[in-house]
Structure formats: C-alpha cells, structure tokens
N, C-alpha and C positions, 0 to 999 in steps of 0.2 A: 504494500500500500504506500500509497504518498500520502504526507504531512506537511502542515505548515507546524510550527511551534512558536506562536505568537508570546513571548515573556521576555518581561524586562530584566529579570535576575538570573544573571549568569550564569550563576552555581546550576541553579534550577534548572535554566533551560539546557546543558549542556548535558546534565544529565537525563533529560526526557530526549532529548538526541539522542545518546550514547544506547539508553535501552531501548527504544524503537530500530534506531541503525543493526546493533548487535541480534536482531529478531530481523533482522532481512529489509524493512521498509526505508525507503526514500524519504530524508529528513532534509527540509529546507528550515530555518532560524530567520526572526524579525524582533530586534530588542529593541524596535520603537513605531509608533503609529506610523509614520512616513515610511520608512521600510515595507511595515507590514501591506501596508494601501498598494504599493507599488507593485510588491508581489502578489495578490490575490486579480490586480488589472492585468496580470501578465500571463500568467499560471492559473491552472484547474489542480486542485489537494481532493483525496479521498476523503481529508476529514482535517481543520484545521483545531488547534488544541490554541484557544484565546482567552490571552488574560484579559481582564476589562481593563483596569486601573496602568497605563500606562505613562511615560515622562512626559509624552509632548500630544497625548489626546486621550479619546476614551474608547478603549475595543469594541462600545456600541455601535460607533459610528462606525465599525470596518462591519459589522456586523449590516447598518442597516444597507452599507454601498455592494455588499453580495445580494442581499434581495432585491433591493434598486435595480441591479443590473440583471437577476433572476440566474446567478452562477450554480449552478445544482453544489457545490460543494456542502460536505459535512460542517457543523460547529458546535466543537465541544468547549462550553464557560468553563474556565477556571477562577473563581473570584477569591477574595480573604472570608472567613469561616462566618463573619458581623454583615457580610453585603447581601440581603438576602433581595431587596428593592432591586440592585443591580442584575441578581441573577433573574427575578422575576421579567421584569421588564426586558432580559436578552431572551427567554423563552416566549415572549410575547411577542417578540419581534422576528424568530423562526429560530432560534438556537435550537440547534439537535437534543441537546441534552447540559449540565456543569455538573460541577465537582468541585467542594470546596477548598481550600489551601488551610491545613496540610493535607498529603494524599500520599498514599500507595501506591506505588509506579504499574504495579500489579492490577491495581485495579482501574489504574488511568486506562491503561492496554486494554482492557476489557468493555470501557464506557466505549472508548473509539473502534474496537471490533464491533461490537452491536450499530454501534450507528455507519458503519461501514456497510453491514447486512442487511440491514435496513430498507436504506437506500439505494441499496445496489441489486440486491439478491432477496426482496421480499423478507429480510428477518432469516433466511437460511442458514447453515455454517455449509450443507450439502448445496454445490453448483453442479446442475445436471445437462450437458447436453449431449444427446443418443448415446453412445457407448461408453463419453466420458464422463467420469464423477471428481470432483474436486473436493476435499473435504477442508475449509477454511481455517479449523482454526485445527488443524493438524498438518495443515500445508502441504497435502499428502495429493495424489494424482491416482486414478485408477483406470483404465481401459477392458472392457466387458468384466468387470470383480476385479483384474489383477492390478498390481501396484505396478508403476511405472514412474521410476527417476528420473527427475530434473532437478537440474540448477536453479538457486534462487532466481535468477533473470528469471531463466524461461520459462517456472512458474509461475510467474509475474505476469510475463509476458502471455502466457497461455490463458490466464485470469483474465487479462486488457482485453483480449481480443475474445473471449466468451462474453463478456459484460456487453462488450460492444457488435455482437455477432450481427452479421447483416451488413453492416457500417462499412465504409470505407476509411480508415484511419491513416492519414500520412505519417510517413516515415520521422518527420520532425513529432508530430503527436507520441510514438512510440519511445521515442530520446527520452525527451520532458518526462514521461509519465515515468518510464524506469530508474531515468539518471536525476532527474531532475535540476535547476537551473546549472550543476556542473557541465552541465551540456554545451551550452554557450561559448565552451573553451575549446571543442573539438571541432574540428577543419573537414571532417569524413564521419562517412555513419557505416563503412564497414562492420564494425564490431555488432549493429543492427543485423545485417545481413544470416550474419555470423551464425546470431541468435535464433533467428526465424528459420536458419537452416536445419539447426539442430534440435529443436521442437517438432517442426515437421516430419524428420526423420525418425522421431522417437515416436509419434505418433501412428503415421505408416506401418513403422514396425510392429508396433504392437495391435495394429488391424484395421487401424483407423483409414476410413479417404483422405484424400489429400482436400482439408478445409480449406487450409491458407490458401487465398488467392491473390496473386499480385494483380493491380488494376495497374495498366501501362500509364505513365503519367501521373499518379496520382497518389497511390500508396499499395494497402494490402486492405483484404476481408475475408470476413471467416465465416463460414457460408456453409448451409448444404450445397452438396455437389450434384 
C-alpha cells in the first residue's frame, strides 16, 4: 500500500515510516501543511495517516481540499487524546476513521488496513479474481488453492492492477503507486518492465491466461482475455 504520513514530530513520524516501510508499503512524509497540500495535489495515497494540529495550518483544511477536489484517497485523524471537536468535525467532513495520540503502531497498521479494505475491496482481506485469491492481510497469492510466490513489488503490483482491473493504467501510474515520489529521480522505467514480466510469468505458470495486456501507447490492463 501507499501512505502519506502527515506529522509534524519527527521522532513520530519517522517511526510510523520505518514500521509501514519495514511491512512492505510505500511511505511518502509531510512535517508541515505546505508540504502536505502539495503532495496530496500531486499524488493519489491508499490511505493518508493526518495529524490535525500542524506549525503553519490545520490538517482540516488538507482534509476539506481532498473532498473539494473529490481525491478517492483514504484518511486516517490522528489528533492529541483532549481534541475530540477536532476529531468530530474531521469525521464530519469524510475522514475515514482517527486514533488518538498516544497509539500502538500495531494498531495504527490495523485502523489503515480496514480503511484500505474498505474502500478498495468492499471490507474484504480475501481479493478474488477467477482462479486468483489474494489474501490481504497475509500478503499471500494463491492460483486455483495453490500458493504462489512473489516479490513484495509484484504483489503490489498484482494488487494495483486487480483493484484497477479493466482500466488502463500508464506506466508512470505504476512508478508513483509502487515507488512513490522516489520516482521522480529515475530517467527509465525499465525496472517496471522488469516487474510486469515477472508477475506475468509466474502467473502463466501457475495456469493463469495471460491478463496483463499492454495497450500500445498508453500503458497496461488487466482484463479477461
């Protein structure tokens, strides 16, 4: 999954980085409203993790400028343990779900899987499409019952392109979602290539049709065949 981690304290946010990162997901960091605004006009997050009480605004307004604009992204409040006005008033305004400060990194992980499921997958952790099974929060692969290995990417990758099945998803879409704004530094998308080859191939092999389809000009889709 990708994340934003909207917080202005360092210690904090560095740590809700580290344990998202270390669990496989794409962690982008905003330790102030300008930041934050910038990156949500630029980027799409599976689920932003926002503080309210920020140095130079108030995480409401980043909150109301996603619905404004109608950005399907997630948002999970994080406020201090006394703000309850704030947290009300962000659920009123479409926040996914908050969580007070202090908190369980454990169970941060857990608020932003369900609202990940949610909205993506009906509430599921099971993604089902014909012979493939994904199990979400075991991050596990199966084709007709059997298990089938992949690489963090290209379960990733495999995820993106079920969620979006049908779709045509350009090749920069696939960057952003996996790498997220690191991407910006790389000159080639090879290593995309790379990806999509090797998913495919595992899928094949294990009985699958060939879903991925490259659209000339445009990108890929994942398609009955």
């Amino acid at each position: 999954m990708k994340l934003l981690i909207v917080e202005d304290e360092a210690g904090l946010r560095d740590s809700i980085r580290e344990y998202f990162a270390d669990a496989g997901s794409v962690c982008e960091v905003a330790g102030d409203f300008e930041s934050a605004l910038q990156k949500i006009n630029l980027y799409r997050y599976d689920c932003i993790i926002l503080d309210i009480t920020l140095p130079d605004g108030n995480g409401l307004e980043i909150l109301k400028a996603l619905k404004r604009h109608r950005y399907p992204d997630g948002v999970l409040i994080v406020s201090a343990k006394n703000a309850l006005d704030d947290r009300l008033k962000g659920l009123d305004l479409g926040a996914d779900d908050y969580l007070s400060k202090p908190f369980h990194l454990s169970e941060l992980r857990a608020r932003v899987t369900a609202i990940i499921r949610r909205k993506s997958f009906d509430g599921n952790h099971l993604v089902v499409f014909n012979e493939i099974e994904l199990d979400l929060l075991a991050r596990s692969v199966a084709v007709n019952g059997v298990d089938v290995k992949f690489t963090k990417k290209e379960y990733d990758l495999l995820l993106y392109f079920i969620a979006n099945k049908g779709k045509v998803v350009t090749k920069n879409a696939i960057a952003e979602h996996l790498w997220g704004d690191s991407i910006d530094v790389s000159s080639n998308f090879d290593f995309i290539y790379s990806h999509i080859k090797n998913t495919r191939k595992k899928l094949m092999e294990a009985g699958c049709p060939d879903y991925i389809q490259m659209v000339y000009g445009m990108g890929y889709k994942f398609s009955e065949v």
